[in-house]
ZAVO-785383 format. One record per residue: residue number from 1; residue in one letter; x, y, z of N, C-alpha, C in turn. Coordinates in steps of 0.05 Angstrom, whole numbers. Atoms other than C-alpha are relative to their C-alpha. Layout:
+-----+------+--------+--------+--------+--------+--------+--------+--------+--------+--------+
! seq ! type !   n.xx !   n.yy !   n.zz !  ca.xx !  ca.yy !  ca.zz !   c.xx !   c.yy !   c.zz !
+-----+------+--------+--------+--------+--------+--------+--------+--------+--------+--------+
! NUM !    A !      X !      Y !      Z !      X !      Y !      Z !      X !      Y !      Z !
...
+-----+------+--------+--------+--------+--------+--------+--------+--------+--------+--------+
REM end
This chain:
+-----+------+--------+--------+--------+--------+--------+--------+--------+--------+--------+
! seq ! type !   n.xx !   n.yy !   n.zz !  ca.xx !  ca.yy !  ca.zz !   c.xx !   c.yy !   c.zz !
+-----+------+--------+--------+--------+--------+--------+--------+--------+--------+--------+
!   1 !    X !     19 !    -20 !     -9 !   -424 !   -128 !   -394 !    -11 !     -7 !     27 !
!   2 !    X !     22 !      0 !    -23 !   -473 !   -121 !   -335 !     -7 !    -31 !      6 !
!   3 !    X !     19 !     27 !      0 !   -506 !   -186 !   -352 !     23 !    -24 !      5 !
!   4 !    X !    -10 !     24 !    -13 !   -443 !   -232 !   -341 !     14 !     20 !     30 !
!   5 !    X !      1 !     -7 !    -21 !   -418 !   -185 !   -281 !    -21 !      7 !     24 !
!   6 !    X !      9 !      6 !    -18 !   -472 !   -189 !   -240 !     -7 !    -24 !     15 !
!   7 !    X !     -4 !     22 !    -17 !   -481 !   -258 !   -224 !     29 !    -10 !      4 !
!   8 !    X !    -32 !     10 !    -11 !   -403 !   -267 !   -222 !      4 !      7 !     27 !
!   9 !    X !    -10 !    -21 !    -32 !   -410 !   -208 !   -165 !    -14 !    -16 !     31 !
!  10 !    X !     24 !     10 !    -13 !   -472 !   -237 !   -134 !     18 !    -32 !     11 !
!  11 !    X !    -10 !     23 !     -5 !   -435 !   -312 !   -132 !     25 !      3 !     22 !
!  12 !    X !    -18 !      3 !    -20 !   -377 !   -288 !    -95 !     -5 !     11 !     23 !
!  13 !    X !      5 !    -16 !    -30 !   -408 !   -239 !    -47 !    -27 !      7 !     -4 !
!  14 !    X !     30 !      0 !      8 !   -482 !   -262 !    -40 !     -9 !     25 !     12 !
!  15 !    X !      2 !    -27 !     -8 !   -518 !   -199 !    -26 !    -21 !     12 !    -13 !
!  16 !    X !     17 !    -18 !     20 !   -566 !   -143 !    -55 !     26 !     21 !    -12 !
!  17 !    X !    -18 !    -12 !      7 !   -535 !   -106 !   -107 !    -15 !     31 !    -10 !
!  18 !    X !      3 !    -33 !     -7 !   -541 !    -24 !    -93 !      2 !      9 !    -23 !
!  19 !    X !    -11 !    -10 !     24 !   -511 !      0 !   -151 !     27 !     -9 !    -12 !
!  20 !    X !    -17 !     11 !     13 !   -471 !     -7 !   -210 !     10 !     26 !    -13 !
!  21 !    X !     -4 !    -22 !     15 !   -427 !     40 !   -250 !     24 !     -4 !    -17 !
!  22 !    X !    -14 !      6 !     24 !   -395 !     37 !   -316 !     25 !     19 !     -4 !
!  23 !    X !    -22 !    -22 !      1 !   -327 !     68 !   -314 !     25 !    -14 !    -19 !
!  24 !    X !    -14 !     15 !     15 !   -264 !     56 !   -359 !     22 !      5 !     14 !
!  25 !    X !    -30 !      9 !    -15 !   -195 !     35 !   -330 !     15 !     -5 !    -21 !
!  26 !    X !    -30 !     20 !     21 !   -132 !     29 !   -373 !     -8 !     -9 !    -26 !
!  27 !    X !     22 !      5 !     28 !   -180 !     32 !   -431 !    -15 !    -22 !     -2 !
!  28 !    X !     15 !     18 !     -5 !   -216 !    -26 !   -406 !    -33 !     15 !     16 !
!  29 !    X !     19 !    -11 !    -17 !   -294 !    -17 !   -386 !     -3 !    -26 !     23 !
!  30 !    X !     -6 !      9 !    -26 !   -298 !    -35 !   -318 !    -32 !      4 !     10 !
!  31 !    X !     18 !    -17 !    -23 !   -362 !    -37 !   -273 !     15 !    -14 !     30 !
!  32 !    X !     -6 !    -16 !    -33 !   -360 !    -14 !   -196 !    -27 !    -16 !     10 !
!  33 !    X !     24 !      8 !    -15 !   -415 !    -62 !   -165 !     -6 !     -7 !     30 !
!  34 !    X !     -2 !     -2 !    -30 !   -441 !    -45 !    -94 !    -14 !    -20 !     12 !
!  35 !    X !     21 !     23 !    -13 !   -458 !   -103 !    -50 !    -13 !      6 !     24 !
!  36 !    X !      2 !      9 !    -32 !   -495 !   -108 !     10 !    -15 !    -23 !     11 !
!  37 !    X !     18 !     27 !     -9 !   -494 !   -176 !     37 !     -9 !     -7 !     20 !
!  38 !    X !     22 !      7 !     -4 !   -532 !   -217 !     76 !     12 !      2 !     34 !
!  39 !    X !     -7 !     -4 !    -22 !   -490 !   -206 !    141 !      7 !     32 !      5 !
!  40 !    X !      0 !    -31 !      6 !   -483 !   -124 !    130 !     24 !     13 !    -13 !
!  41 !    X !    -22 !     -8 !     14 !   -418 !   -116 !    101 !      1 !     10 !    -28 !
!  42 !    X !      7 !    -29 !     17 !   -416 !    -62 !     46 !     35 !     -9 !    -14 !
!  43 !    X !    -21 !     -6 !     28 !   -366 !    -79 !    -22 !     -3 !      8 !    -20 !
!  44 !    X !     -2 !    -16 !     33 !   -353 !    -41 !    -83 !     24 !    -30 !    -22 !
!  45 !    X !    -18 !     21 !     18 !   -321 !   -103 !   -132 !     -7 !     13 !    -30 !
!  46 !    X !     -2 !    -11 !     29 !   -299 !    -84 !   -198 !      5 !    -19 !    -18 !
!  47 !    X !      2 !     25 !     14 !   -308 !   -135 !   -251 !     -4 !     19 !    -28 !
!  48 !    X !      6 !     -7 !     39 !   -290 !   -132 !   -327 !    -21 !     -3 !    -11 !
!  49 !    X !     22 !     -2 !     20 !   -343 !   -113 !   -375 !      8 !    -26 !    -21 !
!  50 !    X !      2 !     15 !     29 !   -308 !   -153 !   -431 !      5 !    -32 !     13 !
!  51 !    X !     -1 !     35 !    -13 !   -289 !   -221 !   -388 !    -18 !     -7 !     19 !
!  52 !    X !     25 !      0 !    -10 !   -336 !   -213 !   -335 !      9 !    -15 !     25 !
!  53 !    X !     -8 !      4 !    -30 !   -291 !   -224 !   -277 !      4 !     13 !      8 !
!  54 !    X !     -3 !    -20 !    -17 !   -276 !   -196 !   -219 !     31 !      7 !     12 !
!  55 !    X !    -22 !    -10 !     -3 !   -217 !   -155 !   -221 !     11 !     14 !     29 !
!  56 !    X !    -15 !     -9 !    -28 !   -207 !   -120 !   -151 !    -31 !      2 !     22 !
!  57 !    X !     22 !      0 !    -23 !   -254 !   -125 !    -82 !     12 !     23 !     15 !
!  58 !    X !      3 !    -22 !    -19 !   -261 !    -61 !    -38 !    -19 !     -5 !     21 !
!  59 !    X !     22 !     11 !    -19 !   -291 !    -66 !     30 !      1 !     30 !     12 !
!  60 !    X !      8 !    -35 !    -14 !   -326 !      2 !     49 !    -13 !     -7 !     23 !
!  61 !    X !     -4 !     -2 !    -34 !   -328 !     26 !    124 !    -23 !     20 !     -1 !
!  62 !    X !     27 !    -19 !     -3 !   -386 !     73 !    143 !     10 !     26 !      9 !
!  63 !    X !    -10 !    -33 !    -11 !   -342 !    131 !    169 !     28 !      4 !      0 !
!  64 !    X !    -30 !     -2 !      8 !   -270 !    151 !    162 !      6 !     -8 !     35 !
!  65 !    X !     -5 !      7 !    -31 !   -271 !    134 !    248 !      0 !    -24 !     -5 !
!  66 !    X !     -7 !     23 !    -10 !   -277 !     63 !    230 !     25 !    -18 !      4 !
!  67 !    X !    -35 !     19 !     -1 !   -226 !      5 !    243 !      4 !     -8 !    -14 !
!  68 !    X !     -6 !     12 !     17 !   -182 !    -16 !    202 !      0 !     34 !    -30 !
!  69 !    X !     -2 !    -30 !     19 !   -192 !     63 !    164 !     17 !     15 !     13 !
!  70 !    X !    -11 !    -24 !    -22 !   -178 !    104 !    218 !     28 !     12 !     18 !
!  71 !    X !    -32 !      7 !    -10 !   -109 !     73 !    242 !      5 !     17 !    -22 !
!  72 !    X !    -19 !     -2 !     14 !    -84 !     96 !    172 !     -4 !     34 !    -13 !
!  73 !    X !     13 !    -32 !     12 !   -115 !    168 !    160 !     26 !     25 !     13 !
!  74 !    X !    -29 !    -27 !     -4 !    -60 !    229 !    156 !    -21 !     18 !    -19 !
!  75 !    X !     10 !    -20 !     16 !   -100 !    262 !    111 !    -33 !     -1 !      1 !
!  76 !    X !     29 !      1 !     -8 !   -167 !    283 !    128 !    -22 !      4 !    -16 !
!  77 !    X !     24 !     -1 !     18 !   -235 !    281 !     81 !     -1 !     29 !     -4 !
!  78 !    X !      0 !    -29 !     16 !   -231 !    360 !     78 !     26 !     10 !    -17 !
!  79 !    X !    -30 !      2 !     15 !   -158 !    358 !     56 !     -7 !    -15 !    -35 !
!  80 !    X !      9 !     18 !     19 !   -182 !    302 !      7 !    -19 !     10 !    -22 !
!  81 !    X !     22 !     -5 !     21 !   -241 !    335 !    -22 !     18 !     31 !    -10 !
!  82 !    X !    -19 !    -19 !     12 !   -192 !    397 !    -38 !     18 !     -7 !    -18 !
!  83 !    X !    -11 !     10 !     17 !   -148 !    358 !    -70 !    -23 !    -17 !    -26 !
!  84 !    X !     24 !      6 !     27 !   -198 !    324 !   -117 !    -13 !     33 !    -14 !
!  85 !    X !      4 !    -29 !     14 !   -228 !    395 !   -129 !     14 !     21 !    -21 !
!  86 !    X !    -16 !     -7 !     17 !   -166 !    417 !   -154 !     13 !      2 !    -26 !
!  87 !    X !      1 !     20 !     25 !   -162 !    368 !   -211 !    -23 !      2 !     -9 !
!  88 !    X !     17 !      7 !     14 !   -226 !    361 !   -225 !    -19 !     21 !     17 !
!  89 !    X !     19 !    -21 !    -10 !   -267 !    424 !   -208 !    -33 !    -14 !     -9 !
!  90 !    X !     28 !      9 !     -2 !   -345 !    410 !   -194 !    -11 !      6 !     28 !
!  91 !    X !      9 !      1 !    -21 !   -396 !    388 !   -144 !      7 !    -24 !     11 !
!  92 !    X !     -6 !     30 !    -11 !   -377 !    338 !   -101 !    -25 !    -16 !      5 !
!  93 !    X !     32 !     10 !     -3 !   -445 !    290 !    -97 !     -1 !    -22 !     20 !
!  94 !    X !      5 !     30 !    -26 !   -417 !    229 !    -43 !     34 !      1 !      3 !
!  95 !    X !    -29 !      7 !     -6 !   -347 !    215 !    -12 !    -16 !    -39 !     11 !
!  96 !    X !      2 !     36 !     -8 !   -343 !    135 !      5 !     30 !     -1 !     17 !
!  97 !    X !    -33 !      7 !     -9 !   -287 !    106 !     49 !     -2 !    -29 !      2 !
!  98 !    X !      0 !     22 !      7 !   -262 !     47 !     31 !     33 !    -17 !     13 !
!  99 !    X !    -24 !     15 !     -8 !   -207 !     -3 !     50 !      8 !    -23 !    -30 !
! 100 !    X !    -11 !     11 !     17 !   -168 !    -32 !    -10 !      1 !    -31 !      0 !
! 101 !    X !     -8 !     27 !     11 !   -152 !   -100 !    -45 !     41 !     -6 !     19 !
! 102 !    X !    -30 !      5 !     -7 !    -78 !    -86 !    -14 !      0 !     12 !     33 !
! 103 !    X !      5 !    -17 !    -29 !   -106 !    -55 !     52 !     -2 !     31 !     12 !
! 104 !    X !      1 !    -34 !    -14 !   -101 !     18 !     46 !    -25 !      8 !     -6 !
! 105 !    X !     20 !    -15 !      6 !   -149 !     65 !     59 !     -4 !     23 !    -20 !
! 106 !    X !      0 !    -31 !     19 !   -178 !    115 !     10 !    -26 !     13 !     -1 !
! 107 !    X !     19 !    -19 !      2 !   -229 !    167 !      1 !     -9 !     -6 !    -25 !
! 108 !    X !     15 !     -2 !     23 !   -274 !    153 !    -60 !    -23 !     20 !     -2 !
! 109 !    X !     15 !    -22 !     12 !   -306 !    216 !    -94 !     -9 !      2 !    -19 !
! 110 !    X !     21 !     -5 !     21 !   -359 !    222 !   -133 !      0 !     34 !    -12 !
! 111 !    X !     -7 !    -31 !     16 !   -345 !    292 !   -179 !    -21 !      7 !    -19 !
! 112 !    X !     23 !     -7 !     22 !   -411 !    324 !   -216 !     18 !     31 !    -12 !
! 113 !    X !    -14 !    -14 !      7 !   -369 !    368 !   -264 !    -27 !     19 !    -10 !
! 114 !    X !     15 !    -17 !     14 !   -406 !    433 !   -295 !    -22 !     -9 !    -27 !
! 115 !    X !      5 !     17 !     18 !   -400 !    392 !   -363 !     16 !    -22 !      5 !
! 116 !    X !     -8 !     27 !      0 !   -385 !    328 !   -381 !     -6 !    -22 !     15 !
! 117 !    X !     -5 !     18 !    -14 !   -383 !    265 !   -347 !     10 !     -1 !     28 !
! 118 !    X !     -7 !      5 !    -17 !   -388 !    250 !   -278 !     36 !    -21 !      6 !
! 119 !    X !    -25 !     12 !     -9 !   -312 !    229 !   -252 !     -5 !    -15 !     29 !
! 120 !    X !    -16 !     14 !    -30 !   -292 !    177 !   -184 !     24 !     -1 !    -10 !
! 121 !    X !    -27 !     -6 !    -11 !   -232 !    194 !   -154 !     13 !     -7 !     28 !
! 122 !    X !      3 !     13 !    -22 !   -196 !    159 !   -104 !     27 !     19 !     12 !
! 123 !    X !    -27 !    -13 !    -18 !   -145 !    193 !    -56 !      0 !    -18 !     20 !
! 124 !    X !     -9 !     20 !    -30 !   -103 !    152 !     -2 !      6 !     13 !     22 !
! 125 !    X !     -1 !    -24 !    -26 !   -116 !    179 !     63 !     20 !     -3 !     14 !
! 126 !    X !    -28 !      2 !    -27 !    -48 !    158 !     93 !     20 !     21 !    -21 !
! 127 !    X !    -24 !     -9 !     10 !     -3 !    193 !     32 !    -24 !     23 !    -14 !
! 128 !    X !     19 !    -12 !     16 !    -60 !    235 !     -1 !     10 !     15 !    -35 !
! 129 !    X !     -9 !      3 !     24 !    -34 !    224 !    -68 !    -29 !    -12 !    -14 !
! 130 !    X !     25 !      8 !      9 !    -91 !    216 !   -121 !      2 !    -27 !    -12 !
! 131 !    X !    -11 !     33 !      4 !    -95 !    134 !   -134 !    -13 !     -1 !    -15 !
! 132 !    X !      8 !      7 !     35 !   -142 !    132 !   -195 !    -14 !     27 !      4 !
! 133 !    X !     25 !    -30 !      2 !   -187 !    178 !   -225 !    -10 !      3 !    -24 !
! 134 !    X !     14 !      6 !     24 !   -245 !    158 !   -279 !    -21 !     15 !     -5 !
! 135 !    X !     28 !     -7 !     11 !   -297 !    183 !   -316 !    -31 !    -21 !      4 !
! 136 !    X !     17 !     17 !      4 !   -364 !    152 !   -302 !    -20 !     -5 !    -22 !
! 137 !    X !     12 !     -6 !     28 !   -404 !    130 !   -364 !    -29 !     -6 !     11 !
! 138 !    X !     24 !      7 !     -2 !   -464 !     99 !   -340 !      3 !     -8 !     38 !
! 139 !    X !      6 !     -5 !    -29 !   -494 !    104 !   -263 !    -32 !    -16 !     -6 !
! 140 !    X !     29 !     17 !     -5 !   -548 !     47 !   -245 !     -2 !     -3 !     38 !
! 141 !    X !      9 !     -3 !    -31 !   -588 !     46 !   -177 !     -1 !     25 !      6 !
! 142 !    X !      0 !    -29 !    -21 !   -577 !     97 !   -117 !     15 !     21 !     -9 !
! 143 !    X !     -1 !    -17 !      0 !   -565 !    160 !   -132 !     10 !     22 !     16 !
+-----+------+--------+--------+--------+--------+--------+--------+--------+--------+--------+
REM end
């Protein structure tokens, strides 16, 4: 749970931690914990609920213009949020841009459906193919 993923998160990437969010992967629960550490760099690390490691690091960029995003973008954040829409009709509530564990860029969307459960959804802005796409169960922090 929470209580061994946060100091696992905290130990590898000292920092304040923004928010957390309980999502399931591959039928595993997963949290999404946002760092921001002590030099300004901004990660989303996703660490098992049931082992309480840290399964993949994301390093989010502040604008789809940054470097290291920007080289790889073919598909543009309005393209992107149409495609998520399509699948998963709602309100959109945050886009994130992020740079992968393997280096690609993707668009992370936050989806407030009519009913049900908030969804993240990630589209890759070089192929804009949808690369995951979860239900969120539980949302701690920012809003």
């Amino acid at each position: 749970g929470i209580e061994k993923c946060g100091p696992t998160v905290l130990k590898a990437h000292p920092g304040e931690i923004l928010q957390a969010v309980l999502k399931t992967e591959r039928g595993e629960a997963i949290w999404e914990i946002e760092i921001d550490t002590a030099d300004g760099k901004l990660f989303d690390i996703e660490c098992s609920g049931k082992t309480g490691k840290i399964v993949e690091v994301e390093t989010r960029v502040t604008s789809a213009d940054a470097p290291g995003f920007k080289e790889k973008v073919k598909v543009t954040e309005a393209q992107a949020r149409e495609l998520v829409l399509a699948r998963h009709p709602g309100r959109i509530e945050r886009v994130e841009y992020e740079i992968e564990a393997d280096g690609s860029a993707v668009y992370e969307v936050d989806i407030k459906p009519e009913k049900g459960h908030d969804w993240r959804v990630e589209v890759d802005a070089t192929t804009g193919k949808i690369k995951e796409a979860h239900p969120e169960w539980l949302e701690i922090g920012r809003l």
